[in-house]
N, CA, C and O atoms as a GROMACS GRO file, in nm:
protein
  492
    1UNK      N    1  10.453  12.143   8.693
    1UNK     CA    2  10.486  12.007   8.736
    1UNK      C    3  10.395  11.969   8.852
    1UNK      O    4  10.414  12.017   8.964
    2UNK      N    5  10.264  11.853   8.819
    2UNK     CA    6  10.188  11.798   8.960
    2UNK      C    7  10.343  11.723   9.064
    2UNK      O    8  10.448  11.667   9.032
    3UNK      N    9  10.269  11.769   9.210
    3UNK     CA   10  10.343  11.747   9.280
    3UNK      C   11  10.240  11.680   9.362
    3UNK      O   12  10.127  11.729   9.352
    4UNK      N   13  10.258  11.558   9.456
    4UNK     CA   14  10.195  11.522   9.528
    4UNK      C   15  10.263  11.490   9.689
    4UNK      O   16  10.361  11.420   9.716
    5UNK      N   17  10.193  11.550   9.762
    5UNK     CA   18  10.341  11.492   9.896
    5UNK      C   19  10.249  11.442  10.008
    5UNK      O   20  10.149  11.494  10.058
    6UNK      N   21  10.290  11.361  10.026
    6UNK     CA   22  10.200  11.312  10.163
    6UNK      C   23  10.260  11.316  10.298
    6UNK      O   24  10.382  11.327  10.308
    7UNK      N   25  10.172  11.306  10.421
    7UNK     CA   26  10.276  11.329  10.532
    7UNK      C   27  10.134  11.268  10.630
    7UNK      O   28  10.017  11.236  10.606
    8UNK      N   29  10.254  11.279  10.793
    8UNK     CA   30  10.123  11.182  10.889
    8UNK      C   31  10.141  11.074  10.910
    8UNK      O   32  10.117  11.030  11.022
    9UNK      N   33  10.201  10.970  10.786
    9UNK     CA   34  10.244  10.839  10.868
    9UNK      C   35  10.306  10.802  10.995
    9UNK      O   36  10.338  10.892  11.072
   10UNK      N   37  10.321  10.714  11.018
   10UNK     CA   38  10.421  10.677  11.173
   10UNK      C   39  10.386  10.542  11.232
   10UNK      O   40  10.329  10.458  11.163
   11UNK      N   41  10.411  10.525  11.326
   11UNK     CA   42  10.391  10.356  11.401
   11UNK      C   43  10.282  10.446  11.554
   11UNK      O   44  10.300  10.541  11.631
   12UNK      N   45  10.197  10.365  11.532
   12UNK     CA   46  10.059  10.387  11.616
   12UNK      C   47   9.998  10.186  11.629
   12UNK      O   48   9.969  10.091  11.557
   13UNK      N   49  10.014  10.232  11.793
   13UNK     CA   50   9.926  10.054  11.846
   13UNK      C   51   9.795  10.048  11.811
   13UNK      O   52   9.708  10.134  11.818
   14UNK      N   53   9.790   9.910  11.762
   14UNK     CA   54   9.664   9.865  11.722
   14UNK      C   55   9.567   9.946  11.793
   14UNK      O   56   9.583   9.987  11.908
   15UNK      N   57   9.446   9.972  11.706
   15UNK     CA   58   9.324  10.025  11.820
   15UNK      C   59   9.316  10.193  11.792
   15UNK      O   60   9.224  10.273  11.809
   16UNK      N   61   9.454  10.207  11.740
   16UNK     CA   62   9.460  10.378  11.779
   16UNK      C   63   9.450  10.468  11.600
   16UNK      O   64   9.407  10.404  11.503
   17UNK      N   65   9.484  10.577  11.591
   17UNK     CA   66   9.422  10.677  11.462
   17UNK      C   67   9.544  10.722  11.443
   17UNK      O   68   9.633  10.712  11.526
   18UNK      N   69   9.556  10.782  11.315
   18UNK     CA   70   9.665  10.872  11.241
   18UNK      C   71   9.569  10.937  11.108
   18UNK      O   72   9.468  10.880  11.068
   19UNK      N   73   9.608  11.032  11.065
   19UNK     CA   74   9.536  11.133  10.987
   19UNK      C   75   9.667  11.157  10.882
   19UNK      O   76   9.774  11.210  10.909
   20UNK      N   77   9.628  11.110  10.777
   20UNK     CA   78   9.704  11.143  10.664
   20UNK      C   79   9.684  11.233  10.556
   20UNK      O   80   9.570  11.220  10.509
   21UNK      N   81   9.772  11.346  10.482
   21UNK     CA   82   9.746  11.440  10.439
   21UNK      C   83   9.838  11.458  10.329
   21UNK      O   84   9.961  11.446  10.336
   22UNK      N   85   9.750  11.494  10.198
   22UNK     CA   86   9.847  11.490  10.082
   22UNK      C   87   9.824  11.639  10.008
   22UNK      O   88   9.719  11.660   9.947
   23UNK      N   89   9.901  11.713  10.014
   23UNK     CA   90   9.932  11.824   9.984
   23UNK      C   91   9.954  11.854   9.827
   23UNK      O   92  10.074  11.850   9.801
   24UNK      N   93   9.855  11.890   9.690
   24UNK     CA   94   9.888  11.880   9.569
   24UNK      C   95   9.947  12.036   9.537
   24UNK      O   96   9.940  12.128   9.618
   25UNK      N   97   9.998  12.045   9.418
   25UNK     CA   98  10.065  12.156   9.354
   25UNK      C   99  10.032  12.089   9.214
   25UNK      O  100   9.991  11.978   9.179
   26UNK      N  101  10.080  12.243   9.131
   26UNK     CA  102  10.097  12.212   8.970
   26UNK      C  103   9.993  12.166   8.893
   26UNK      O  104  10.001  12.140   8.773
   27UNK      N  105   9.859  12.152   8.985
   27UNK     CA  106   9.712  12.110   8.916
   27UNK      C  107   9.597  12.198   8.896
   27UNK      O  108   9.584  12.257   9.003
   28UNK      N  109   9.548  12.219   8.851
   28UNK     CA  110   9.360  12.288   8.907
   28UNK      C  111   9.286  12.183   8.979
   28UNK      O  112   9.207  12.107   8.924
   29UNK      N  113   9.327  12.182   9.163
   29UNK     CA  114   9.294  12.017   9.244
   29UNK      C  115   9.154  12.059   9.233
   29UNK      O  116   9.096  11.962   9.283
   30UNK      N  117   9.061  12.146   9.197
   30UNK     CA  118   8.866  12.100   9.194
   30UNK      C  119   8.899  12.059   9.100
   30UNK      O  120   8.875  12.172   9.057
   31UNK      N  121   8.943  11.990   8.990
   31UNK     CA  122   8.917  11.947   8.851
   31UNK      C  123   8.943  11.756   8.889
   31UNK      O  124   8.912  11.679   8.799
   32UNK      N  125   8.992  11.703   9.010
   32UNK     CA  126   9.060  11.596   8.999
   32UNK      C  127   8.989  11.540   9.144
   32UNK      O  128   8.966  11.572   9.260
   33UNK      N  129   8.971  11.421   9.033
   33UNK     CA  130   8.907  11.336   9.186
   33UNK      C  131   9.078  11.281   9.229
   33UNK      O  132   9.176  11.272   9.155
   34UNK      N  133   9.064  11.251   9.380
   34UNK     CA  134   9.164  11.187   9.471
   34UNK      C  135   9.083  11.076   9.533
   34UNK      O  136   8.963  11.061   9.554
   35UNK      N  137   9.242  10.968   9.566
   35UNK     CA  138   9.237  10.886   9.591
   35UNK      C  139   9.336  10.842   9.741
   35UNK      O  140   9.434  10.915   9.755
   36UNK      N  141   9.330  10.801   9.780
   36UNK     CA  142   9.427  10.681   9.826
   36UNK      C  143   9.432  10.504   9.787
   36UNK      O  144   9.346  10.426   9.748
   37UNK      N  145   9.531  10.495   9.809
   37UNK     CA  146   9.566  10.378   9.773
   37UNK      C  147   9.705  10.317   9.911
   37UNK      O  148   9.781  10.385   9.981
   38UNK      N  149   9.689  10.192   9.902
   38UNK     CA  150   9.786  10.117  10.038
   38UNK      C  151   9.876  10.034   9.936
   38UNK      O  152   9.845  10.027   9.818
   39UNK      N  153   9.991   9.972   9.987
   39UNK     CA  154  10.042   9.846   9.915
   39UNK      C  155  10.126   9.866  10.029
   39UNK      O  156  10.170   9.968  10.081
   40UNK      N  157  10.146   9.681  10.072
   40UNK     CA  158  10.214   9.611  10.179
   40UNK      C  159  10.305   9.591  10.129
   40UNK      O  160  10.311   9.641  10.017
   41UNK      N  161  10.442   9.504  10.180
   41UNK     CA  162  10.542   9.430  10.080
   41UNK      C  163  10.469   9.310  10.030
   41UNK      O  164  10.409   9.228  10.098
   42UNK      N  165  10.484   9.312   9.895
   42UNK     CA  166  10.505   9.120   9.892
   42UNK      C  167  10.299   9.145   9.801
   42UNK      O  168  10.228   9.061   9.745
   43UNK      N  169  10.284   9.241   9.820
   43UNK     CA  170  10.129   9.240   9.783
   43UNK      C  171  10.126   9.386   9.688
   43UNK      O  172  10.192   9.490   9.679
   44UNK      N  173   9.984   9.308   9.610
   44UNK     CA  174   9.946   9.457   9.487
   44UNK      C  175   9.952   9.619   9.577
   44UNK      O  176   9.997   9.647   9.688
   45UNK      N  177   9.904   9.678   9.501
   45UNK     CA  178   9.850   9.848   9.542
   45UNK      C  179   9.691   9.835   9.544
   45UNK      O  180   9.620   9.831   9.444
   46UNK      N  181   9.650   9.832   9.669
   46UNK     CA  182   9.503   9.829   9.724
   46UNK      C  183   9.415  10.001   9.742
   46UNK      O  184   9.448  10.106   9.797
   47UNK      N  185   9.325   9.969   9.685
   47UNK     CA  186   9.268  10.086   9.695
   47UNK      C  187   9.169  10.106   9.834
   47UNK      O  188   9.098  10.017   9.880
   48UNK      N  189   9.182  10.234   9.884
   48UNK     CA  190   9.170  10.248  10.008
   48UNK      C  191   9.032  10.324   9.994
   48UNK      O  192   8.923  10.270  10.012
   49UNK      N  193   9.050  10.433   9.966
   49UNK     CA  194   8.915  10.545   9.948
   49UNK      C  195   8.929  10.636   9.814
   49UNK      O  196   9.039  10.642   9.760
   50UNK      N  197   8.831  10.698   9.767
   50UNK     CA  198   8.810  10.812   9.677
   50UNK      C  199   8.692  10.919   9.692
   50UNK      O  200   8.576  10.895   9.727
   51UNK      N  201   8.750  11.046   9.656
   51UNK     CA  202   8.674  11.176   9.679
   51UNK      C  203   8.668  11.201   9.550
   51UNK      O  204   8.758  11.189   9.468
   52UNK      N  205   8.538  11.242   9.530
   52UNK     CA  206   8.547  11.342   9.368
   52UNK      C  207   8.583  11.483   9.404
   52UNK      O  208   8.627  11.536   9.506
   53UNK      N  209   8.542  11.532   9.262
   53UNK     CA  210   8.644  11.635   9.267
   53UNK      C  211   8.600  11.757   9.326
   53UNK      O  212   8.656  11.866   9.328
   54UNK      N  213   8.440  11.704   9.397
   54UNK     CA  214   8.361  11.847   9.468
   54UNK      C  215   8.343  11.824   9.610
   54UNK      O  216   8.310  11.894   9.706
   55UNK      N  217   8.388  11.655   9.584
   55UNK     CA  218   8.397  11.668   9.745
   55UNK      C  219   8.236  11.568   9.780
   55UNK      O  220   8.225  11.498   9.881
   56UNK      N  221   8.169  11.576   9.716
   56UNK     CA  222   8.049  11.517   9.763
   56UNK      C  223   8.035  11.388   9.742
   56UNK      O  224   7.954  11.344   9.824
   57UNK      N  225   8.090  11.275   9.643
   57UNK     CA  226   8.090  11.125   9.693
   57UNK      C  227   8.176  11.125   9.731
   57UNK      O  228   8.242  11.228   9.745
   58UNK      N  229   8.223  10.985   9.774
   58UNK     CA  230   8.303  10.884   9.848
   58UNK      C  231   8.308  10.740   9.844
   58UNK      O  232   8.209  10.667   9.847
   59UNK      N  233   8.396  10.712   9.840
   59UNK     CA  234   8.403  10.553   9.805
   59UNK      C  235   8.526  10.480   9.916
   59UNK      O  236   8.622  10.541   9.964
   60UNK      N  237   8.497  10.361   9.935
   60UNK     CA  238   8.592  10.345  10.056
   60UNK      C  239   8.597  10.158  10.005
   60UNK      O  240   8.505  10.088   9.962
   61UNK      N  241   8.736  10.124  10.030
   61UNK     CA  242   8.793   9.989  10.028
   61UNK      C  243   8.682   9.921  10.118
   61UNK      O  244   8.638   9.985  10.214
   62UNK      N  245   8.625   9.766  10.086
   62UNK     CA  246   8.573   9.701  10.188
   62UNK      C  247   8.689   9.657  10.330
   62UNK      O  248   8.638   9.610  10.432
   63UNK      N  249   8.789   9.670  10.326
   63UNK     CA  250   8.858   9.639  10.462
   63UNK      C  251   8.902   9.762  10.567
   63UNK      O  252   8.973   9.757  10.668
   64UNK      N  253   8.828   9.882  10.500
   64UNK     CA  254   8.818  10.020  10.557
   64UNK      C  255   8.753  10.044  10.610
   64UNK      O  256   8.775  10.079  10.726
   65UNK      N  257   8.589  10.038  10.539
   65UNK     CA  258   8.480  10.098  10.606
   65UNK      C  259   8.456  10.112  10.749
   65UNK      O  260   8.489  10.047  10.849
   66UNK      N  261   8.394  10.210  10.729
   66UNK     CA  262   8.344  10.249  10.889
   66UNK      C  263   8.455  10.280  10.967
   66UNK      O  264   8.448  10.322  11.083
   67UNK      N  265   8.582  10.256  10.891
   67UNK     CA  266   8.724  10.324  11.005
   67UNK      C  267   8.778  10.425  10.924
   67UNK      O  268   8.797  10.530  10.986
   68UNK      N  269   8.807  10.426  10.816
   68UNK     CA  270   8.833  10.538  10.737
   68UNK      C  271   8.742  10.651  10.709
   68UNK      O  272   8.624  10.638  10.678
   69UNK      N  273   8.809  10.767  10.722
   69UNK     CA  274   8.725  10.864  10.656
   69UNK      C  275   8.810  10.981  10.539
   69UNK      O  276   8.879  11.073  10.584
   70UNK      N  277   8.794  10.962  10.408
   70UNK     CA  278   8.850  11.045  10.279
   70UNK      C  279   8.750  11.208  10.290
   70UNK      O  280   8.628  11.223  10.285
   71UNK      N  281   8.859  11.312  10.305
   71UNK     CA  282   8.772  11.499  10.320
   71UNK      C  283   8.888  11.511  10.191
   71UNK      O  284   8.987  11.445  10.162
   72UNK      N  285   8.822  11.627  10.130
   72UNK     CA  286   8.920  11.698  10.091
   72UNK      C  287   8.864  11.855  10.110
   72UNK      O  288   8.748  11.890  10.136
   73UNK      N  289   8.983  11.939  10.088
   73UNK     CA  290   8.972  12.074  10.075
   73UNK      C  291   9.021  12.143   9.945
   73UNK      O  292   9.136  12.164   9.905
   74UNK      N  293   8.920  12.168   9.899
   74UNK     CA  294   9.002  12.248   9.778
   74UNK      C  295   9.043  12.346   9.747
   74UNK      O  296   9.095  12.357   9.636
   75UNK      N  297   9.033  12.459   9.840
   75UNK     CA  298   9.060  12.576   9.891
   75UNK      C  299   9.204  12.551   9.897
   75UNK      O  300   9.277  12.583   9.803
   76UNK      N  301   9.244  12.503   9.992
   76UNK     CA  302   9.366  12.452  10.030
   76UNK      C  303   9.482  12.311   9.944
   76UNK      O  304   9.596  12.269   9.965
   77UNK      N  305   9.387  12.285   9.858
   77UNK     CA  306   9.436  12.187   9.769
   77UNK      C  307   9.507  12.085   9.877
   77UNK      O  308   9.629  12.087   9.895
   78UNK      N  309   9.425  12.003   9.940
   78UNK     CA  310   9.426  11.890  10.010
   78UNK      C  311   9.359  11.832  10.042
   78UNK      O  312   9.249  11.869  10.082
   79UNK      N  313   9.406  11.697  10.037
   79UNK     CA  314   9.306  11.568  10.078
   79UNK      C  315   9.372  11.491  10.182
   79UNK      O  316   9.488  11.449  10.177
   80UNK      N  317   9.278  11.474  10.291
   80UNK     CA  318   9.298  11.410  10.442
   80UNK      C  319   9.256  11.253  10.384
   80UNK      O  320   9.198  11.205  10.286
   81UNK      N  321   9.316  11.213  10.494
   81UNK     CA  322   9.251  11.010  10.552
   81UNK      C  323   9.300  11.043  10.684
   81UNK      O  324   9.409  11.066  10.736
   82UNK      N  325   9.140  11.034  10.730
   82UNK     CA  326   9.124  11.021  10.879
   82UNK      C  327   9.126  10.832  10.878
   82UNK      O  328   9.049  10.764  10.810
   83UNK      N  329   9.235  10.776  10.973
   83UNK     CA  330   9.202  10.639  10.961
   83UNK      C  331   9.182  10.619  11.140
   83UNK      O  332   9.244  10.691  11.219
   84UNK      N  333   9.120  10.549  11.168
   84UNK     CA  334   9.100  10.497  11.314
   84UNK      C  335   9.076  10.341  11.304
   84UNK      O  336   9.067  10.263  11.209
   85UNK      N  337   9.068  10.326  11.447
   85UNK     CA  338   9.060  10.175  11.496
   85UNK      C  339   9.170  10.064  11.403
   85UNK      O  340   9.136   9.954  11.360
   86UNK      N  341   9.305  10.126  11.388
   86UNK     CA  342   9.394  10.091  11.315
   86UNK      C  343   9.394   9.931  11.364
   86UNK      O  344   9.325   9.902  11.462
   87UNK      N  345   9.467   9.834  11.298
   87UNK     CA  346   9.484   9.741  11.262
   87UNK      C  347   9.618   9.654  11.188
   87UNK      O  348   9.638   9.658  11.067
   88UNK      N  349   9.698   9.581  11.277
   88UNK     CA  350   9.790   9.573  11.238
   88UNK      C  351   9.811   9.547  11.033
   88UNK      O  352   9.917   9.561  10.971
   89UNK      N  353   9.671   9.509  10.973
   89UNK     CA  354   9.672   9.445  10.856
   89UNK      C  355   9.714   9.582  10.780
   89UNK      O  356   9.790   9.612  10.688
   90UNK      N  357   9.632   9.643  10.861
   90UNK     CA  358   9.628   9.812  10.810
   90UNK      C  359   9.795   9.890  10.746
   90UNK      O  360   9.806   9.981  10.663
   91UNK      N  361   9.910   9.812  10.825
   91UNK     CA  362  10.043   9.824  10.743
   91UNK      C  363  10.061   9.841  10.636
   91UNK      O  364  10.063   9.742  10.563
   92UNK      N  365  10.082   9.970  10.580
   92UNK     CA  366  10.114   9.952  10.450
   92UNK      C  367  10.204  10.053  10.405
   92UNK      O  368  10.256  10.112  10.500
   93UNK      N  369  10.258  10.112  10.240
   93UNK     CA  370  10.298  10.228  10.269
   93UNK      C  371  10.150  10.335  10.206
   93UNK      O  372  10.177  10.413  10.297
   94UNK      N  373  10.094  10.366  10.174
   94UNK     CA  374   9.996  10.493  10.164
   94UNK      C  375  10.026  10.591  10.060
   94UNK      O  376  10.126  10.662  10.068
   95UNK      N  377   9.946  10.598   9.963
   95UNK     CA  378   9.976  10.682   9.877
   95UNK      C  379   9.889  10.763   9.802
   95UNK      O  380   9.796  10.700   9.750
   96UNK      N  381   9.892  10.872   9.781
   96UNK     CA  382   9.779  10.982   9.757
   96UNK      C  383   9.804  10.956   9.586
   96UNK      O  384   9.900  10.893   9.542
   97UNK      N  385   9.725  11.001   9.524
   97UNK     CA  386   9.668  10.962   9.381
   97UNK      C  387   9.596  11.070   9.331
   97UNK      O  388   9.526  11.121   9.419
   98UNK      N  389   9.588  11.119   9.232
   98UNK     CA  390   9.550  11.235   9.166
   98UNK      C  391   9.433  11.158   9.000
   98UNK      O  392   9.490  11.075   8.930
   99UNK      N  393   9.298  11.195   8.965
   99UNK     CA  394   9.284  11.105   8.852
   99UNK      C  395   9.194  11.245   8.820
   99UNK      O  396   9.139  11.315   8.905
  100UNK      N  397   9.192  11.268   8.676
  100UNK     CA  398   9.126  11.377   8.594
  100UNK      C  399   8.962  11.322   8.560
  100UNK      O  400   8.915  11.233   8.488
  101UNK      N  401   8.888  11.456   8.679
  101UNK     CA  402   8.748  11.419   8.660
  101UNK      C  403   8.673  11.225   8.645
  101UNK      O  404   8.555  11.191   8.657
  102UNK      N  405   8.766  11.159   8.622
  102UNK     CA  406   8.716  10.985   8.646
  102UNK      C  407   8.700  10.940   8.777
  102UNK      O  408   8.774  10.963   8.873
  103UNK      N  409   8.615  10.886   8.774
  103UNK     CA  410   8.572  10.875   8.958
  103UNK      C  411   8.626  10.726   8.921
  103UNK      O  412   8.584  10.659   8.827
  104UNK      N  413   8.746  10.679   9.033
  104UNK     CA  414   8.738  10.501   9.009
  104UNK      C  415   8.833  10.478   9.109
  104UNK      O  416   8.908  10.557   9.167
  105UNK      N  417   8.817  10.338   9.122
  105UNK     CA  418   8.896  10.287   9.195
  105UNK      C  419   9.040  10.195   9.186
  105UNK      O  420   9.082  10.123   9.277
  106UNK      N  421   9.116  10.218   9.033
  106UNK     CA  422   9.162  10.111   8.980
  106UNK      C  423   9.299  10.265   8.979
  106UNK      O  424   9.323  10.380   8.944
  107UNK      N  425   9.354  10.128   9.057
  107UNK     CA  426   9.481  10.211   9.042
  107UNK      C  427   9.543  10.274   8.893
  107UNK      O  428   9.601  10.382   8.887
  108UNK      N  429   9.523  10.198   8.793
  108UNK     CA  430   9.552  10.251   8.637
  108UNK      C  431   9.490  10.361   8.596
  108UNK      O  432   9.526  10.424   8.497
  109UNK      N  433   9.410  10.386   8.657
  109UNK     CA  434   9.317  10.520   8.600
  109UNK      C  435   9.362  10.652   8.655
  109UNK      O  436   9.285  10.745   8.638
  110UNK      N  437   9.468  10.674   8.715
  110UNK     CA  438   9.502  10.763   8.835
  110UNK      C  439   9.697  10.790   8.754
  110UNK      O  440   9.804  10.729   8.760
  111UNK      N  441   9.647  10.916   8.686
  111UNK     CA  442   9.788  10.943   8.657
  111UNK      C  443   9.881  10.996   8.745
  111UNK      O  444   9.995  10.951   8.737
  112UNK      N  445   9.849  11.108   8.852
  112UNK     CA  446   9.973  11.115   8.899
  112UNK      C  447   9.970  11.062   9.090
  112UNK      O  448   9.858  11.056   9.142
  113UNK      N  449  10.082  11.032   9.167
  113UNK     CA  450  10.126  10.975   9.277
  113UNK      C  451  10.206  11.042   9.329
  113UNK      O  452  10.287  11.116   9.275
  114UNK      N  453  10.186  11.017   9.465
  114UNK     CA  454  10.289  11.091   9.544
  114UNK      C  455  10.383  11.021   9.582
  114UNK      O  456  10.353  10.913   9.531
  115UNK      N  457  10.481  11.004   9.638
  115UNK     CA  458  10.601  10.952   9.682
  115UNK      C  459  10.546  10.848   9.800
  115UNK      O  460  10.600  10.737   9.802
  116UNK      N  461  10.449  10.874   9.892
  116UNK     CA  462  10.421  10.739   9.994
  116UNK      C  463  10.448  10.754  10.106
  116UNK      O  464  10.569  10.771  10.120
  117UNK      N  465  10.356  10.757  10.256
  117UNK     CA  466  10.418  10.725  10.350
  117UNK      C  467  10.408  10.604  10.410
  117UNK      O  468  10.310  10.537  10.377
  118UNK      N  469  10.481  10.557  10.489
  118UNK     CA  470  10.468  10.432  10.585
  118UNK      C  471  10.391  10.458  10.716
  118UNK      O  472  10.430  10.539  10.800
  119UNK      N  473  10.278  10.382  10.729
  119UNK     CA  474  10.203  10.318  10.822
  119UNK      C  475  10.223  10.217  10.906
  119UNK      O  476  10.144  10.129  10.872
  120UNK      N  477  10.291  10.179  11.005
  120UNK     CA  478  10.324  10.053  11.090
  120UNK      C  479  10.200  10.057  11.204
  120UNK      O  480  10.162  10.158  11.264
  121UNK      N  481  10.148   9.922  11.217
  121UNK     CA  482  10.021   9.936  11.328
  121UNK      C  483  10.099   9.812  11.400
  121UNK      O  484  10.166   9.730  11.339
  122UNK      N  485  10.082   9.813  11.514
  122UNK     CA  486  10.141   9.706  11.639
  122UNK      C  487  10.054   9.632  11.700
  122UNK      O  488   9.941   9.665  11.737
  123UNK      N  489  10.088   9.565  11.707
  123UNK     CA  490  10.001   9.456  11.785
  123UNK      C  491  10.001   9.487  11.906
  123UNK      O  492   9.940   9.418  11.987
   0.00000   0.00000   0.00000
């Protein structure tokens, strides 16, 4: 059974960083590119960043760049989001994403999800 769990969220003032970390089980994680993905209330599921499955590209949301950073470890079967210079827009809940060898950014392509944490940024 893939398991995905994420952890690290919390309420952090505008300006400031949190490091989010999604912990997989039940996969072969070098076989699977990861993702994150955001969704606010009231709005779609936004894609945030993606790692392939060796670790060597990267892909990042245009309302991220240059503040986000997507690592993974596969040793350890985990994938970080270093996020900084947070932003209240930046609210969302956060969710780690699992997709078999397809590098993309579309939330449909990404079979399994983790449960989600919440992100609150303050003004």
């Amino acid at each position: 059974q893939v398991q995905l769990l994420e952890s690290g969220g919390g309420l952090v003032q505008a300006g400031g960083s949190l490091r989010l970390s999604c912990a997989a089980s039940g996969l072969t994680f070098s076989r699977y590119v990861m993702g994150w993905f955001r969704q606010a209330p009231g709005k779609e599921r936004e894609f945030v960043a993606v790692v392939s499955s060796g670790g060597d590209t990267r892909s990042y949301g245009d309302s991220v760049k240059g503040r986000f950073t997507i690592s993974r470890d596969n040793a350890k079967n985990t994938v970080l989001l270093q996020m900084n210079s947070l932003k209240p827009e930046d609210s969302a809940v956060y969710y780690c994403a699992a997709n078999y060898r397809a590098y993309g950014v579309n939330p449909g392509q990404y079979g399994y999800w983790g449960q989600g944490t919440q992100v609150t940024v303050s003004s």
